[in-house]
Structure formats: C-alpha cells, structure tokens
C-alpha positions as CSV (number, residue, x, y, z in Angstrom):
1,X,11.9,-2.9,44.4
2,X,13.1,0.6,43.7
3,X,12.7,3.5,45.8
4,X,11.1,6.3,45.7
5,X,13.5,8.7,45.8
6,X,15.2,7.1,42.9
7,X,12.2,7.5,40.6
8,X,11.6,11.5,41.8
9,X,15.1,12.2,41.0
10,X,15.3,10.2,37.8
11,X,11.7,12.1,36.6
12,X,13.6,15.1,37.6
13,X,16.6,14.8,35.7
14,X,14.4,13.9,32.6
15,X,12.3,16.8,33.3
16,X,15.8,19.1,33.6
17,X,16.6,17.8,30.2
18,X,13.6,17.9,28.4
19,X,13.2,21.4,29.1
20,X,16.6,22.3,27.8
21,X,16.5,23.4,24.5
22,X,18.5,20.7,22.4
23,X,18.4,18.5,19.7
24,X,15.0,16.6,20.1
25,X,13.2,20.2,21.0
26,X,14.5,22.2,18.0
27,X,13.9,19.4,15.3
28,X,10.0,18.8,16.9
29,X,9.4,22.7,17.0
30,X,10.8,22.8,13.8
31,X,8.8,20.2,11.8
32,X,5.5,20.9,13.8
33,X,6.0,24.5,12.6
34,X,6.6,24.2,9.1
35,X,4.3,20.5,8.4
36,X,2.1,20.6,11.5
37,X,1.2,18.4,14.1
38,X,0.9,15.3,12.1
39,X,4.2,15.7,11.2
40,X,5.6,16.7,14.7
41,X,3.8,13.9,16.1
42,X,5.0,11.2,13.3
43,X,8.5,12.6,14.2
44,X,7.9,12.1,18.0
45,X,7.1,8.5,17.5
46,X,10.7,8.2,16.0
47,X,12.2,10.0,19.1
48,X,10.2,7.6,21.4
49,X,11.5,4.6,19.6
50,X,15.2,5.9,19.8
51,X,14.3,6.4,23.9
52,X,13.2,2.5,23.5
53,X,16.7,2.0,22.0
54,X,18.7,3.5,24.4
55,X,16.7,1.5,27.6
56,X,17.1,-2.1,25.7
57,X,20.7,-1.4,26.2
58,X,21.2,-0.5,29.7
59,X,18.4,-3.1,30.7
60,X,20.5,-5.4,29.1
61,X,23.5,-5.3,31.1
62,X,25.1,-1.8,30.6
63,X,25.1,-0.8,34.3
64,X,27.1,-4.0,35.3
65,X,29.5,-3.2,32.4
66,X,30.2,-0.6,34.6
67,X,30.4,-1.8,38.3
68,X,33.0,-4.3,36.3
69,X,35.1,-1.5,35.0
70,X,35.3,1.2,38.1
71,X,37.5,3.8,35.9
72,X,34.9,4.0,33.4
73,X,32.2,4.1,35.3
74,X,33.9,7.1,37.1
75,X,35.7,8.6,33.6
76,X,31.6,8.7,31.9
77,X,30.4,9.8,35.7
78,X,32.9,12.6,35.4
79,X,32.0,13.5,31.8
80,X,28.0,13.2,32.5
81,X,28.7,16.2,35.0
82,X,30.6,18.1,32.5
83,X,28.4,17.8,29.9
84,X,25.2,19.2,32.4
85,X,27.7,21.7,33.4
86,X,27.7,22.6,30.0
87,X,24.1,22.9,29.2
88,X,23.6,25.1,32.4
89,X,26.2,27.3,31.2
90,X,24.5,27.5,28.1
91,X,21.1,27.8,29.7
92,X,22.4,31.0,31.8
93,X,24.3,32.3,29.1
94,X,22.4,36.2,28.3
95,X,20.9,36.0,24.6
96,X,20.8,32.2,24.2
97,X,18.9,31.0,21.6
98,X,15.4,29.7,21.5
99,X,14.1,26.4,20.0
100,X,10.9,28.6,18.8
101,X,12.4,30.5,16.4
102,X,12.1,27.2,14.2
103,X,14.3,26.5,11.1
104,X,12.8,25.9,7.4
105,X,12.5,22.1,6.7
106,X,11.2,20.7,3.2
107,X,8.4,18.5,3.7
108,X,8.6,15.3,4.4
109,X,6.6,11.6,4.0
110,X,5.8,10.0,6.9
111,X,8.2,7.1,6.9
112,X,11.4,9.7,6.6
113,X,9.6,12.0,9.1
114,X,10.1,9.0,11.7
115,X,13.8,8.2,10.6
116,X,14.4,11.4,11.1
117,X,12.9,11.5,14.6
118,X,14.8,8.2,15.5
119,X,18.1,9.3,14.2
120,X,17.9,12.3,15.8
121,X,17.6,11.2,18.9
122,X,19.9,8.4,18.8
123,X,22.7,11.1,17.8
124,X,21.1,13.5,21.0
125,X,24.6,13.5,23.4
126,X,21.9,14.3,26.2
127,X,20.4,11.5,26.1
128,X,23.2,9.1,25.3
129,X,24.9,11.1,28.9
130,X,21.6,9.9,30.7
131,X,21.5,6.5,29.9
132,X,25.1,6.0,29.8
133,X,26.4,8.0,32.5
134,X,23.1,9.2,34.8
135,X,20.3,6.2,34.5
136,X,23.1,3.7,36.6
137,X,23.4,6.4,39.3
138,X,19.8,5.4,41.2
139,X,20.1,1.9,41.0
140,X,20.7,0.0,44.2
141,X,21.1,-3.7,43.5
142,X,20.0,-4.1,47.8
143,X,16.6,-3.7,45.8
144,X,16.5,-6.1,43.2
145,X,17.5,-6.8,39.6
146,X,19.4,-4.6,38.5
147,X,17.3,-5.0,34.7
148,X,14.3,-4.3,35.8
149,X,15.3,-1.6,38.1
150,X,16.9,0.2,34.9
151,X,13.7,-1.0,32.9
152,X,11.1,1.1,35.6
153,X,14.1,4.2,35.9
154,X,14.3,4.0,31.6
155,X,10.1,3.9,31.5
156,X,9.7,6.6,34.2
157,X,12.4,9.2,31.8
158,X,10.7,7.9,28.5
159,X,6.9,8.9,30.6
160,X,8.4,12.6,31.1
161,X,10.3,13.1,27.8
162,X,7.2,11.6,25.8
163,X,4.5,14.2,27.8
164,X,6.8,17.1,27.8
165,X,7.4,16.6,24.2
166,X,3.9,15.8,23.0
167,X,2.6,19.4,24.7
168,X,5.3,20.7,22.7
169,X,4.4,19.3,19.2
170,X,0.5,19.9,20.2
171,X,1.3,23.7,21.2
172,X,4.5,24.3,19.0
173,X,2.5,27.4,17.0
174,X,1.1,28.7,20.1
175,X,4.2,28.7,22.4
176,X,6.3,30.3,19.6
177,X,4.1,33.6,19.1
178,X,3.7,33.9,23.0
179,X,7.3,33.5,23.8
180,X,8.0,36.0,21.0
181,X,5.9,38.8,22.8
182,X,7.0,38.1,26.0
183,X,10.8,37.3,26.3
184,X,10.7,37.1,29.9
185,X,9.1,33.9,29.9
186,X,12.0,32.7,27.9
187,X,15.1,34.1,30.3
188,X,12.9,32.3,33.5
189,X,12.8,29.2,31.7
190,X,16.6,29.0,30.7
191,X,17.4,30.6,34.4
192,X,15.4,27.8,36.3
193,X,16.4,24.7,33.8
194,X,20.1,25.7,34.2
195,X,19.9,26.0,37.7
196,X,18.4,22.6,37.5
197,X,21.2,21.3,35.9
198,X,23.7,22.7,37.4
199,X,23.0,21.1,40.7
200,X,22.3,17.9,39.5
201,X,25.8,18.2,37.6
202,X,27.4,19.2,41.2
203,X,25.4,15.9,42.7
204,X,26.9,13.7,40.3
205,X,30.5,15.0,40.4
206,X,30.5,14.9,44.1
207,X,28.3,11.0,44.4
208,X,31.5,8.5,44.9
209,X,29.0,5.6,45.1
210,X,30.0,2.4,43.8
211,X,27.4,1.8,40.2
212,X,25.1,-1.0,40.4
C-alpha cells in the first residue's frame, strides 16, 4: 500500500520538526511549567485534535488539489523548502533561544487550556507547511488510494508529534533545570535538528516529482 521508505522519511520529517523549538513546544513547556502536567497534558489533547484537523483535510482530497494545479503544487513545494530553510537557519543561528526558559501564563480551566492547545496549533506555519506542502511529497498513487495513503503518512506524523510532545509535557520541569546547567546539550540539539532540516529542505527543493 505504502512503502516503507515513505513512512521512515515522513516519521523523520515529523521528528525534524518536533524537535525544533516552535510554537507547539514553547506554549506546552510553558503551561506545564507554570500549571503542571495536567495542564500541559489538557493542552496537548488540543494540539492532537488540531493534528486531527489538518489530516481530515489532506485525506480529503488536498493532495489531488494539487496534482490538478502543477504551479501550486510547485509555488507551496518551493515555499515548504524555504520555510525549513528557515528554521535550520534559526536552529544554527549562535545564541538562539530556548523553549525552556518558559513564559508566565495565568492559569487556566481546562476547557480554555484545550482551545488554547487547538488554536495554537492550527495557527503553527510548521505544521500547516507539512501537511500542505511536505505530507503530498511521499505519496505514490502506483500504491493505492491516495486517502488512505495520506490517512497512514498523517497517523504515522501525529504517532511522533504526540510521543515527542507527551515526554515533553511529562519532563518539562526536569529538562529545563538540566538544559540550564549544561548548555551544551542545548547547541547539539539545535546543531543536529537544523542539519536535519536543512537537508530535507535541499530534498524538497531539488524533488521535481509530479504530487500524487
């Protein structure tokens, strides 16, 4: 149905991005912080349903939006690169700033702590660039519907996002003493993410393949 190599690249490009310090991290390092794990975890389940969002639309259809329209498929390809460009810049960049230093959030119920979570990730431009512009890459239609092969690609980034993100929330307190005493750990993580990026950015400028 779909091939291997597409599901280890896709869980590697969600792995890329969940490890880059962006929207999603600093809002869950931030509330676990400050409200604790109930809270980071309530906020999660918000981020997971705006992940659920983002698959119901390309499994319904948005990959063949784009084997219909070959200049935007190219013009959002194009972009996709830029933007992990961008981040791996950023990642490289000497004295970037961490997600662990968190910012001061007023409590919040649980019902706004999930809105929160949901909008936040609904607004994250790394996410709308994966499923817009990096999800239609690994689908061959020589394998089978197209919606179900964006349906296992969409469940395989939402498996990686969801664990990475959960060992965040669940060590949040913990990974932001340690990474305060030892820096280091901080500069190897933003060298290896950004070098992560930066090649996948270089493997989707350069893929001329026709979308799904």
């Amino acid at each position: 149905m779909i091939s291997i190599e597409s599901l280890a690249a896709i869980a590697l490009v969600a792995l890329g991005l969940v490890l880059t310090p962006g929207p999603n991290m600093v809002y869950l390092v931030s509330r676990t912080i400050t409200q604790g794990r109930r809270a980071g975890l309530v906020s999660l389940l918000g981020v997971a349903t705006g992940f659920a969002v983002y698959l119901a639309a390309a499994t319904a259809g948005l990959a063949a939006v784009f084997s219909t329209v070959p200049a935007l498929h190219t013009a959002l390809r194009l972009a996709g690169a830029a933007y992990l460009l961008w981040l791996a810049c950023k990642a490289l960049r000497p004295g970037g700033t961490t997600p662990f230093a968190p910012a001061a959030l007023p409590a919040e119920r649980p019902a706004r702590l999930f809105a929160m979570g949901l909008v936040t990730n609904l607004l994250n431009p790394k996410i709308a660039v994966l499923y817009v512009s990096l999800l239609p890459q690994f689908i061959d239609p020589a394998l089978g519907a197209v919606a179900a092969q964006s349906l296992l690609l969409g469940l395989v980034q939402i498996s990686v996002a969801l664990t990475v993100n959960t060992a965040i929330v669940l060590t949040a307190g913990t990974l932001a003493a340690f990474l305060t005493r030892r820096p280091v750990w901080l500069r190897l993580q933003r060298h290896v993410m950004g070098g992560v990026l930066a090649g996948l950015a270089v493997h989707l400028a350069t893929d001329r393949a026709r979308p799904a």
